[in-house]
C-alpha positions as a Markdown table, in Angstrom:
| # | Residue | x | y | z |
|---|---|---|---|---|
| 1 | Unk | -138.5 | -132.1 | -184.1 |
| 2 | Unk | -134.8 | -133.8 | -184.1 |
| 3 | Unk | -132.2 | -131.5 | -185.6 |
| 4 | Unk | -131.4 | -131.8 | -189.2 |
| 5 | Unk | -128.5 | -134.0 | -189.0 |
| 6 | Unk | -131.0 | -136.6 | -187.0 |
| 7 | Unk | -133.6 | -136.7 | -189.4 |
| 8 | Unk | -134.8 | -138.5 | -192.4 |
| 9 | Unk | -134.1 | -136.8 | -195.9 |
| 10 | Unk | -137.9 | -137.0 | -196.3 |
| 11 | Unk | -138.4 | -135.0 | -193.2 |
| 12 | Unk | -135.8 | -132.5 | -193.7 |
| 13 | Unk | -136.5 | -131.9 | -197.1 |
| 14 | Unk | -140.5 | -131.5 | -195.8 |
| 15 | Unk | -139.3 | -129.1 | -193.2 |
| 16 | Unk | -137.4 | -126.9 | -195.8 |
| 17 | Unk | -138.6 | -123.6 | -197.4 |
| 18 | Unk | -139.0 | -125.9 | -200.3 |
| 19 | Unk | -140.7 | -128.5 | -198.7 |
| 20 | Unk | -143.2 | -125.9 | -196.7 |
| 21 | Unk | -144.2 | -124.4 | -200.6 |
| 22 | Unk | -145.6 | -127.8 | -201.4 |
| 23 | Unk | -146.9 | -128.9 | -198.1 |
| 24 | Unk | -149.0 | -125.0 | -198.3 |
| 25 | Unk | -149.9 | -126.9 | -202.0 |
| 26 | Unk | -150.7 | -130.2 | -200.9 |
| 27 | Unk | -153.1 | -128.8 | -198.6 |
| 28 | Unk | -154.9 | -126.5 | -200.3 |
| 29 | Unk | -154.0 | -126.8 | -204.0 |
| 30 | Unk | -156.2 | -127.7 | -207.3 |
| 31 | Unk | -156.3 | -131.8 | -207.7 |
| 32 | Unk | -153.3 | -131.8 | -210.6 |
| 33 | Unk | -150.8 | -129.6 | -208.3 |
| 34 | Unk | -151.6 | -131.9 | -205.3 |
| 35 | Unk | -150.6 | -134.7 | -207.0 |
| 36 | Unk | -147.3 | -132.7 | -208.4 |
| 37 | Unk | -146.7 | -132.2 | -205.0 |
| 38 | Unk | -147.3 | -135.4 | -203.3 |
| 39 | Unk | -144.6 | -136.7 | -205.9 |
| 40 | Unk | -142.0 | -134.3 | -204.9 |
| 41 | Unk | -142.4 | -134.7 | -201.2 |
| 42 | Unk | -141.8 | -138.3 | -202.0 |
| 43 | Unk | -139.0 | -138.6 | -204.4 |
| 44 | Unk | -137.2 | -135.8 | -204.3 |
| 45 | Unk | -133.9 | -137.6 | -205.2 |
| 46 | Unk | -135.5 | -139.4 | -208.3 |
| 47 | Unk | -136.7 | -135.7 | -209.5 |
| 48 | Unk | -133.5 | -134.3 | -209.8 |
| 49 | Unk | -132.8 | -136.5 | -212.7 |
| 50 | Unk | -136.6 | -136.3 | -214.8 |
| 51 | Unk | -137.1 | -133.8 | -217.5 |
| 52 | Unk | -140.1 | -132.3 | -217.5 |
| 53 | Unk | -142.0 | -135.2 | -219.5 |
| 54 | Unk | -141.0 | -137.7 | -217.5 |
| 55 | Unk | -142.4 | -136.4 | -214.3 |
| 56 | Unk | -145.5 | -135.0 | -216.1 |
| 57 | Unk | -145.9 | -139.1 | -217.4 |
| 58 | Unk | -145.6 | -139.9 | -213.9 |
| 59 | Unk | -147.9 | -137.5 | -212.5 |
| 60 | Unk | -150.5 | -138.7 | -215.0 |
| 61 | Unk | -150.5 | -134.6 | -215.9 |
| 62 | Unk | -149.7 | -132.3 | -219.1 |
| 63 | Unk | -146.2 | -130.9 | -219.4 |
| 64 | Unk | -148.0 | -127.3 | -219.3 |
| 65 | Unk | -149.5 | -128.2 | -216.2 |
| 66 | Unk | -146.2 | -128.7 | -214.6 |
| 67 | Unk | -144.7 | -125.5 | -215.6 |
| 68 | Unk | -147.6 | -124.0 | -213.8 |
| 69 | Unk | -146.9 | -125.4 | -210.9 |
| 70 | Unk | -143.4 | -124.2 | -210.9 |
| 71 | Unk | -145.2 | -120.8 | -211.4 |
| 72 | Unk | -147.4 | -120.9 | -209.1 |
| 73 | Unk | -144.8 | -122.2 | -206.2 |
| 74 | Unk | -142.5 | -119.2 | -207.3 |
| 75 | Unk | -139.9 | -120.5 | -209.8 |
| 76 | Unk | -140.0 | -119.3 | -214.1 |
| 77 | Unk | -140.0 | -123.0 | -215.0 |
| 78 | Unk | -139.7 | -126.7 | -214.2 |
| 79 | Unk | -135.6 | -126.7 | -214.7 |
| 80 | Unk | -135.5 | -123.8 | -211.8 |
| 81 | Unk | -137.9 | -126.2 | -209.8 |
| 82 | Unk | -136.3 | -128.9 | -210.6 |
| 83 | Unk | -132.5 | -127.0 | -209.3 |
| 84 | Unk | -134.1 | -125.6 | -206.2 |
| 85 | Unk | -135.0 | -129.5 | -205.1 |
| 86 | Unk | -131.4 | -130.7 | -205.8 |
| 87 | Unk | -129.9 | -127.4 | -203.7 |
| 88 | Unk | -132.1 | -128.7 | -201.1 |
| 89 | Unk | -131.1 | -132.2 | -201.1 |
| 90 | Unk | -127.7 | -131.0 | -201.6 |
| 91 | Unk | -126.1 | -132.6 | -197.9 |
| 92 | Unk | -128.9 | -135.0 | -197.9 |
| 93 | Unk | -128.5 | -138.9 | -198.1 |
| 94 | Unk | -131.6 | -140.8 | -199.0 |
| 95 | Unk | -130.9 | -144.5 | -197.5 |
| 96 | Unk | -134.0 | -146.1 | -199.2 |
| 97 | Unk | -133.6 | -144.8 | -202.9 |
| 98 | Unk | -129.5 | -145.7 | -202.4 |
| 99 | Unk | -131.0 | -149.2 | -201.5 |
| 100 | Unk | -133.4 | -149.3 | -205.1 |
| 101 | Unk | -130.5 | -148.1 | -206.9 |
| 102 | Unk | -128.2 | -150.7 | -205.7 |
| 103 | Unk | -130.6 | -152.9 | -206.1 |
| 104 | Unk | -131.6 | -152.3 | -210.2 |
| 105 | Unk | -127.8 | -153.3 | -210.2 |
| 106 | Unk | -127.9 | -156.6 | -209.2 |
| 107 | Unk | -131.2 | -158.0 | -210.8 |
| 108 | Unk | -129.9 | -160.6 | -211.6 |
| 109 | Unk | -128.7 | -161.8 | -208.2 |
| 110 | Unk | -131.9 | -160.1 | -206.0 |
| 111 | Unk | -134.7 | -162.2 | -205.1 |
| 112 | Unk | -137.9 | -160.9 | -204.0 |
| 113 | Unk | -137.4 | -162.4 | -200.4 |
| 114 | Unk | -134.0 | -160.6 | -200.3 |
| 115 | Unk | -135.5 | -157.6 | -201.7 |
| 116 | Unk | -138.3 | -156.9 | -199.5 |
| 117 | Unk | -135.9 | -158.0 | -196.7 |
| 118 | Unk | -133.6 | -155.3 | -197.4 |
| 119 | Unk | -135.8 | -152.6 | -198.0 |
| 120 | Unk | -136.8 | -153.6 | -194.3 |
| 121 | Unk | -133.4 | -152.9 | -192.9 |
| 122 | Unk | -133.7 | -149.6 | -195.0 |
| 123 | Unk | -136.9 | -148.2 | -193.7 |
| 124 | Unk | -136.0 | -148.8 | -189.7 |
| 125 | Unk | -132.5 | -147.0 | -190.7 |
| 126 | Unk | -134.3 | -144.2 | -192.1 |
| 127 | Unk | -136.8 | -143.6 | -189.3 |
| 128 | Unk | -134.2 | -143.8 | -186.5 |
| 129 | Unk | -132.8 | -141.4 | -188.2 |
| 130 | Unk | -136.1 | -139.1 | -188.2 |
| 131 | Unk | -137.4 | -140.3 | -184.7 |
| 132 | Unk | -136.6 | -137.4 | -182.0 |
| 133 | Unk | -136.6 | -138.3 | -178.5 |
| 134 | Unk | -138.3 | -134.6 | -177.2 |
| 135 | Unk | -141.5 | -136.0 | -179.6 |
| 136 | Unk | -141.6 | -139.1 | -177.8 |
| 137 | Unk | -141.2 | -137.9 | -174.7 |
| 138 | Unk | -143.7 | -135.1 | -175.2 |
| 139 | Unk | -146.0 | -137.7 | -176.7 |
| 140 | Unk | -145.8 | -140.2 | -173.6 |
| 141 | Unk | -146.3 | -137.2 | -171.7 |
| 142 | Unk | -149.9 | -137.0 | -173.5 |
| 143 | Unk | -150.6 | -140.7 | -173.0 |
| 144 | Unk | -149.7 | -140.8 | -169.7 |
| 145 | Unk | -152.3 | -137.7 | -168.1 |
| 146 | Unk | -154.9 | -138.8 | -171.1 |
| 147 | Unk | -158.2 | -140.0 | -169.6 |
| 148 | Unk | -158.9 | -142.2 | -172.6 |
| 149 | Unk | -156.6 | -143.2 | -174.9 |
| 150 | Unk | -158.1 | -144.0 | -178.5 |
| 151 | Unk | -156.2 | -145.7 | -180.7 |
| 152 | Unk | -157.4 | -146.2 | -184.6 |
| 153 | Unk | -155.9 | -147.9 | -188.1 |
| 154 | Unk | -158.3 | -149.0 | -190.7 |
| 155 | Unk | -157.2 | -152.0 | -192.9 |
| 156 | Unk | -153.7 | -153.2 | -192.6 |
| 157 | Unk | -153.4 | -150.5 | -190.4 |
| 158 | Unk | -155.8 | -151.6 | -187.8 |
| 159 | Unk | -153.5 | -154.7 | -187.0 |
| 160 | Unk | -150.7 | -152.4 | -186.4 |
| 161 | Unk | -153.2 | -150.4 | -184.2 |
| 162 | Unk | -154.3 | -154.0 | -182.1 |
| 163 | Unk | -150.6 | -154.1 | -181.2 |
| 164 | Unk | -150.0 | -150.4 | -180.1 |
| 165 | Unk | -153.3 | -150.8 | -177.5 |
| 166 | Unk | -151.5 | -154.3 | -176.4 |
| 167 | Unk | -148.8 | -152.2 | -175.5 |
| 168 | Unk | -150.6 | -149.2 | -174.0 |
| 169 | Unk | -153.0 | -151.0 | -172.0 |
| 170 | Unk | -151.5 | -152.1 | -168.8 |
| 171 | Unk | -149.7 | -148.2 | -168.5 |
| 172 | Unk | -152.7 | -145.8 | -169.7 |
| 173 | Unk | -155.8 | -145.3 | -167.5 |
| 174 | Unk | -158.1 | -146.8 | -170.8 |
| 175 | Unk | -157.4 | -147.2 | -174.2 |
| 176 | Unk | -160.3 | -148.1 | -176.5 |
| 177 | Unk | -159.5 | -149.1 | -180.1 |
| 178 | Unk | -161.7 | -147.4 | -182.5 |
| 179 | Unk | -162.2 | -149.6 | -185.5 |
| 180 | Unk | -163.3 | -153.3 | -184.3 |
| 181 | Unk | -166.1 | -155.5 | -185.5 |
| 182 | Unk | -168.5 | -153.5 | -187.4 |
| 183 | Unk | -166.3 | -151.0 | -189.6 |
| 184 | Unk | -167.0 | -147.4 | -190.0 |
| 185 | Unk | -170.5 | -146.7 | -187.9 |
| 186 | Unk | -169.1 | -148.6 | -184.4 |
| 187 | Unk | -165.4 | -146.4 | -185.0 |
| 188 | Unk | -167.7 | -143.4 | -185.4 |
| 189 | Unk | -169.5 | -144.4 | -182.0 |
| 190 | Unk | -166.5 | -145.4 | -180.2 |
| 191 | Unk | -165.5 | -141.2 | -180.9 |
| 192 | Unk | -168.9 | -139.8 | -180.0 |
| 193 | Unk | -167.2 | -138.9 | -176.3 |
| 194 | Unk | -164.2 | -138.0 | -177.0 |
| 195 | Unk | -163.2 | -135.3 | -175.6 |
| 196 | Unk | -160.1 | -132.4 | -174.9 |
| 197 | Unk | -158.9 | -134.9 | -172.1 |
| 198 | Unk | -158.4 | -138.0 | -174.2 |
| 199 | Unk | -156.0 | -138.5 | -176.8 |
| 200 | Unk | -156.4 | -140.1 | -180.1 |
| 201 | Unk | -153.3 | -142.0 | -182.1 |
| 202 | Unk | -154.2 | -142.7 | -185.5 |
| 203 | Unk | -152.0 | -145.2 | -188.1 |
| 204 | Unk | -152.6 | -145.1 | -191.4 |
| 205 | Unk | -150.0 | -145.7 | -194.3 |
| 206 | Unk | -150.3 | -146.3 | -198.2 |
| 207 | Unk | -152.9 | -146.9 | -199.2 |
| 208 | Unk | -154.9 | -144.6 | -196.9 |
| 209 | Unk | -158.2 | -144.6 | -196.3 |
| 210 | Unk | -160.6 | -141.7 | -196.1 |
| 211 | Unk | -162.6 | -142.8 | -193.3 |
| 212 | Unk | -159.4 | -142.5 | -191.3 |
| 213 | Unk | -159.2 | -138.9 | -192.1 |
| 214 | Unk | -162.3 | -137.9 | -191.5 |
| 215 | Unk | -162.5 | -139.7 | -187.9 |
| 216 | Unk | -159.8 | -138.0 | -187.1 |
| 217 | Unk | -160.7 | -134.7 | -187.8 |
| 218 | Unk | -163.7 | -135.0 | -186.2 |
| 219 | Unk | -161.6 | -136.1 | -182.7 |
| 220 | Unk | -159.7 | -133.1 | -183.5 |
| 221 | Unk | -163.1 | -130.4 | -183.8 |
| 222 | Unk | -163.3 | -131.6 | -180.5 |
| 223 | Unk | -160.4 | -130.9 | -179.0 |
| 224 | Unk | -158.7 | -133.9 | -178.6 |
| 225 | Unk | -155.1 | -134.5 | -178.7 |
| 226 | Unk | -154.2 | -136.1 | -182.3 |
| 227 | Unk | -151.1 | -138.2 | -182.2 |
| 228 | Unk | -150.3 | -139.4 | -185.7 |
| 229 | Unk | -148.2 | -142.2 | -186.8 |
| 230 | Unk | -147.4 | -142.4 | -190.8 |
| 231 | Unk | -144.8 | -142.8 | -193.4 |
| 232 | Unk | -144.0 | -139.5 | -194.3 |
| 233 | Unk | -144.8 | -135.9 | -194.2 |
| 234 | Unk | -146.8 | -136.1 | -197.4 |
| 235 | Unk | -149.4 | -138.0 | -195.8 |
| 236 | Unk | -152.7 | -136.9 | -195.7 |
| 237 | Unk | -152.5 | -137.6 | -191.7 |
| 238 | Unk | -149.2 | -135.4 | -190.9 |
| 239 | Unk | -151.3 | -132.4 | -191.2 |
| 240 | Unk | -153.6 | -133.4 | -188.7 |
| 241 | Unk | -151.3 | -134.6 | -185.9 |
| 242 | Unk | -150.3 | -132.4 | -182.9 |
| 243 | Unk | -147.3 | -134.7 | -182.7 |
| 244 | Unk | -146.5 | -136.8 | -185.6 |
| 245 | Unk | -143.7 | -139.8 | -185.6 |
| 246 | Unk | -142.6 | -141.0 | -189.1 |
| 247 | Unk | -142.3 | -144.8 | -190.1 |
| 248 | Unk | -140.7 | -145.1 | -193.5 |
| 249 | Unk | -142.8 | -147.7 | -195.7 |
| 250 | Unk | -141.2 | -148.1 | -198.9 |
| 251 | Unk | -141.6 | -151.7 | -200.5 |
| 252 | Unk | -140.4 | -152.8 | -204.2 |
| 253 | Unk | -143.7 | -154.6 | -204.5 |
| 254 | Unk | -146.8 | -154.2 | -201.6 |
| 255 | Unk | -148.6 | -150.7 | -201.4 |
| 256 | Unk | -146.5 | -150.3 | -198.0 |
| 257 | Unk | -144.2 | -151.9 | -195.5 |
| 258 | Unk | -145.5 | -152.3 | -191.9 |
| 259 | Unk | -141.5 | -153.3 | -190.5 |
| 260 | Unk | -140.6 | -149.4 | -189.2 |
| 261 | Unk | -144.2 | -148.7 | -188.3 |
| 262 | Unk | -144.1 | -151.8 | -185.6 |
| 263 | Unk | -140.0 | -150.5 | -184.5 |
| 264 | Unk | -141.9 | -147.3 | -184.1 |
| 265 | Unk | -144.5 | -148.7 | -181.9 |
| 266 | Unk | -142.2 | -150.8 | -179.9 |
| 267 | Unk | -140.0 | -147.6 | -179.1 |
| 268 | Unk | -143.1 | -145.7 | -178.4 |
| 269 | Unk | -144.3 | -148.7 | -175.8 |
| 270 | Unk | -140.9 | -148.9 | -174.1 |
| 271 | Unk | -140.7 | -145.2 | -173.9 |
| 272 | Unk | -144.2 | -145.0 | -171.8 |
| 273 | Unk | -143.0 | -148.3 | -169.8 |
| 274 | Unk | -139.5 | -146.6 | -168.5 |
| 275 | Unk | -141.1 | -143.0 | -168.5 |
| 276 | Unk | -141.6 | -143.5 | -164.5 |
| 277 | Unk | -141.0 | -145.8 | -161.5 |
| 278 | Unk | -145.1 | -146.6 | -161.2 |
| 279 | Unk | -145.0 | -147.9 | -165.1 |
| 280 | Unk | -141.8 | -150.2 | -163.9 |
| 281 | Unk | -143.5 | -151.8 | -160.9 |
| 282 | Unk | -146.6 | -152.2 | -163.4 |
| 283 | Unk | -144.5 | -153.8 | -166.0 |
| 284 | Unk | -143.2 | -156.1 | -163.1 |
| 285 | Unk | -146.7 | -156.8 | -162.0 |
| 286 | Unk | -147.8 | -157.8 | -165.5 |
| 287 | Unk | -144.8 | -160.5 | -165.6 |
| 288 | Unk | -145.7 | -162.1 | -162.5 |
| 289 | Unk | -149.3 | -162.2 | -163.0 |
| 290 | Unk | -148.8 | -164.2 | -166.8 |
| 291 | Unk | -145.9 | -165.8 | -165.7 |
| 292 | Unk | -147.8 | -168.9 | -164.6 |
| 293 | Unk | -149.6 | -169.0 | -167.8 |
| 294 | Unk | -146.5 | -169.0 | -170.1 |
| 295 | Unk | -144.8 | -171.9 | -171.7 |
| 296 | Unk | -141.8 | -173.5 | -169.8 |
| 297 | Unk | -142.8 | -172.1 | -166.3 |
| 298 | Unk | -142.2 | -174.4 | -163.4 |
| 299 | Unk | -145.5 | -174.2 | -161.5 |
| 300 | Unk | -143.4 | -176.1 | -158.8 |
| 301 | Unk | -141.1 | -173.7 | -157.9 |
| 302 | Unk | -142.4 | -170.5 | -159.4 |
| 303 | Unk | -146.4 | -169.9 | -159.2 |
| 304 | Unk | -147.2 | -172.7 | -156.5 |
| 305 | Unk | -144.9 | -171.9 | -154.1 |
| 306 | Unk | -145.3 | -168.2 | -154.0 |
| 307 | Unk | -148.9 | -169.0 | -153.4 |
| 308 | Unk | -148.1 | -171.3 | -150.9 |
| 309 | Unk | -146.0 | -168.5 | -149.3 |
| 310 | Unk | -148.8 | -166.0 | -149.4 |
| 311 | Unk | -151.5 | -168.5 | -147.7 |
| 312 | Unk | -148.7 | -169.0 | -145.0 |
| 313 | Unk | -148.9 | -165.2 | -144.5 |
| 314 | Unk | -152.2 | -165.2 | -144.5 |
| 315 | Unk | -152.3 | -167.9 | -141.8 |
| 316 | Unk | -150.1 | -167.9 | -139.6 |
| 317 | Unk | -148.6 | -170.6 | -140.9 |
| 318 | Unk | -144.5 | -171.5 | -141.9 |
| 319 | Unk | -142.9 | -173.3 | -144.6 |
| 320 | Unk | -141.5 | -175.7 | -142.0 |
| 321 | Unk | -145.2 | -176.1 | -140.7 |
| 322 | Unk | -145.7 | -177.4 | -144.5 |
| 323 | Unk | -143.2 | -179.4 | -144.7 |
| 324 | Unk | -144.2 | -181.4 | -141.6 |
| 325 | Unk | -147.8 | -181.9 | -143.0 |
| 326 | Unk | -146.0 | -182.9 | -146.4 |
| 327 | Unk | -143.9 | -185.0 | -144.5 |
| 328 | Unk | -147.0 | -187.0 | -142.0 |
| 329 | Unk | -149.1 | -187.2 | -145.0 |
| 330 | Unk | -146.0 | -189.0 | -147.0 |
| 331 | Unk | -145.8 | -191.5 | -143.5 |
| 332 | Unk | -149.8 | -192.0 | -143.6 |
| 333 | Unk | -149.3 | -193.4 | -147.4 |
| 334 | Unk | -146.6 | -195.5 | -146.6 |
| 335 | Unk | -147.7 | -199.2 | -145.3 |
């Protein structure tokens, strides 16, 4: 992981003593402390300033229920909890919940377009900040000696998914995408051979799907290498990755933003592209091979002529040799 000063406040608050207490929680706690959990590992800034009924109303869970917690995670009440979470956020800037805060002070001049627009500007801020270029690189590392690359997002996920294979295909030795026509049973088949030589990158943000989670886990019993992208270290997917890369995907009004999850994907793709002198001359070869086929080309000087120049080579024959032929044929058609 990137140093502290690098990453996100959700990260660095997840990777805190703190943070650790309710990740143990979230992973192996009763139904009502998971959920107390989940909420602190996601608004951490916000719970500094509930009292204990106003976080139980938003947990959907009895204010008795929340002292336990605190209990149970080592503190004599909620208002020691609730200190030991502000001591923790103590040097820590959260660039989203600055942005809602600003924002509930100009209601009046915000507009949803503006809104969701800014919080887009927000979430790429906050996962450069949390992106480390070791995980990358170790993760490219993976992609690069993987004999099959799987790549799987259910939902709105599995267009974000589409677009990370795009990327990876002309540079990885196969990538299959899991989840295509057919749902759950063809993503389940498209796993049955995975094995400890492939590697699996799974997307999946709010609202996440179970299906997801339990494909994944299953590439993971056997033995695969479990790349995980998500939006923060409360997911239900963070726990399962051998390398994880965070994509904030806060939004005033949808379930989830996608905006940081695609910057994280296009960093991921140049990363693997630049990561060695074969993946350049590839890149270069993919160019030249579409270049004919994309709008504003001129086949005249661009994919005609270096054909022309490669039948030449072939036989035997010069440019000026063509030019003469042009030329007689041009005299034959005059009268």
């Amino acid at each position: 992981m990137a140093g502290a000063g690098s990453r996100s406040p959700e990260v660095a608050f997840a990777a805190s003593a703190l943070g650790a207490a309710l990740r143990a929680v979230l992973a192996d706690g009763s139904a009502s402390h998971k959920t107390i959990a989940d909420y602190l590992l996601r608004h951490q800034v916000r719970v500094t300033a509930l009292g204990i009924e106003e976080l139980a109303d938003a947990c959907k869970v009895s204010t008795a229920t929340i002292s336990r917690f605190a209990r149970e995670i080592g503190f004599n009440n909620f208002a020691a909890l609730r200190g030991a979470v502000a001591q923790a956020l103590q040097s820590v800037l959260q660039p989203v919940e600055k942005l809602r805060n600003s924002i509930a002070r100009r209601q009046d001049a915000s507009t949803p377009a503006g809104d969701s627009l800014a919080y887009a500007g927000a979430n790429i801020g906050a996962t450069a900040m949390a992106l480390a270029a070791d995980d990358v690189a170790a993760i490219v590392k993976k992609l690069t000696r993987a004999k099959v690359v799987y790549v799987l997002g259910f939902g709105l996920s599995s267009h974000l998914a589409g677009i990370l294979a795009d990327h990876l295909q002309p540079f990885c030795q196969h990538v299959v995408v899991v989840a295509g026509h057919g749902g759950t049973e063809v993503a389940a088949g498209h796993l049955t051979n995975i094995t400890a030589r492939d590697v699996l990158v799974v997307l999946s943000f709010p609202r996440y799907t179970l299906d997801v989670i339990r494909l994944t886990n299953f590439a993971r019993d056997h033995g695969a290498c479990i790349v995980s992208i998500t939006d923060a270290p409360a997911s239900p997917l963070a726990a399962l990755g051998e390398h994880v890369l965070y994509a904030e995907s806060s939004h005033p009004i949808l379930p989830s933003s996608a905006t940081a999850a695609v910057a994280v994907i296009e960093a991921l793709a140049v990363s693997l592209m630049a990561s060695n002198k074969a993946n350049v001359a590839k890149a270069a070869r993919l160019t030249e091979a579409i270049s004919a086929y994309l709008y504003g080309a001129d086949p005249a000087a661009g994919g005609t002529k270096k054909r022309r120049v490669a039948v030449a080579r072939r036989t035997g024959r010069t440019d000026n040799n063509n030019n003469n032929n042009d030329n007689n044929d041009n005299n034959d058609n005059n009268p």
